[in-house]
C-alpha positions in Angstrom: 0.0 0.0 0.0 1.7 3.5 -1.3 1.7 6.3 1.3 0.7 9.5 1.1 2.3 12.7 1.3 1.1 15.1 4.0 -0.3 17.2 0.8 -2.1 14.1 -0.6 -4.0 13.1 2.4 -5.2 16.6 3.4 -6.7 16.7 -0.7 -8.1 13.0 -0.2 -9.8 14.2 3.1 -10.9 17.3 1.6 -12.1 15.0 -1.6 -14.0 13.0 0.7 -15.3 15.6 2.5 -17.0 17.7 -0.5 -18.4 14.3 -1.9 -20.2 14.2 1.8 -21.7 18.2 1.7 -22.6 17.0 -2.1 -24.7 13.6 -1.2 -26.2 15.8 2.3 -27.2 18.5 -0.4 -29.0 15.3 -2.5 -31.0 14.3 0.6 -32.0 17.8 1.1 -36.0 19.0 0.8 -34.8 23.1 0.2 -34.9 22.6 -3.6 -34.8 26.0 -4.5 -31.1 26.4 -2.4 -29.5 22.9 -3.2 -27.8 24.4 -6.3 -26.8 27.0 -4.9 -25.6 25.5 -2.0 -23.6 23.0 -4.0 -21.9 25.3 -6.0 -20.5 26.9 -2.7 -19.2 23.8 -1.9 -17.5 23.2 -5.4 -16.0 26.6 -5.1 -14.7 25.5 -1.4 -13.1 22.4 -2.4 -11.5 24.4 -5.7 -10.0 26.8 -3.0 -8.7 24.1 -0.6 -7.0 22.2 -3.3 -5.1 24.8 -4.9 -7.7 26.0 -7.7 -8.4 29.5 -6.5 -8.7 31.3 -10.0 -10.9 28.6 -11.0 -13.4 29.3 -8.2 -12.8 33.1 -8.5 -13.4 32.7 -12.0 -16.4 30.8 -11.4 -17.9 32.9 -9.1 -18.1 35.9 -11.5 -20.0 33.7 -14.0 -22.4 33.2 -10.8 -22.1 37.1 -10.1 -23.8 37.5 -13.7 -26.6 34.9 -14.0 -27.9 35.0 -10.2 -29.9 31.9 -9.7 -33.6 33.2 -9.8 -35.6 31.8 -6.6 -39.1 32.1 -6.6 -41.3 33.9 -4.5 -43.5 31.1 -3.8 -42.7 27.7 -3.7 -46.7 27.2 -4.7 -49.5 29.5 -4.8 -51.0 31.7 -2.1 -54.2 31.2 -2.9 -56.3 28.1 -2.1 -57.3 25.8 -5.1 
């Protein structure tokens, strides 16, 4: 069994980690945040593992196109 570097542990933990925040987010009922909340935690692994620009880079893509929620998950008035 190979061992890892200090550097390739602390990305396999971080790895393992996001996949975690991602399969939480897949269980979640707050449809309307899940994407949004996922992307946060793309940018935060891109940051941890060395891929800053990326997520910078990213994040003014997001900046442009906001993700639209709407104001009511159903209507207000009774059917």
């Amino acid at each position: 069994m190979p061992v890892l570097s200090k550097s390739q542990f602390e990305h396999t933990v971080i790895k393992h980690d996001t996949i975690a925040k991602l399969k939480s987010l897949q269980r979640s009922s707050d449809g309307c945040n899940v994407h949004s909340s996922a992307e946060t935690v793309i940018c935060e692994f891109l940051d941890a593992v060395g891929y800053e620009e990326i997520a910078r880079e990213f994040r003014k893509v997001r900046e442009m196109c906001p993700v639209v929620v709407p104001r009511y998950s159903r209507p207000s008035w009774r059917s």
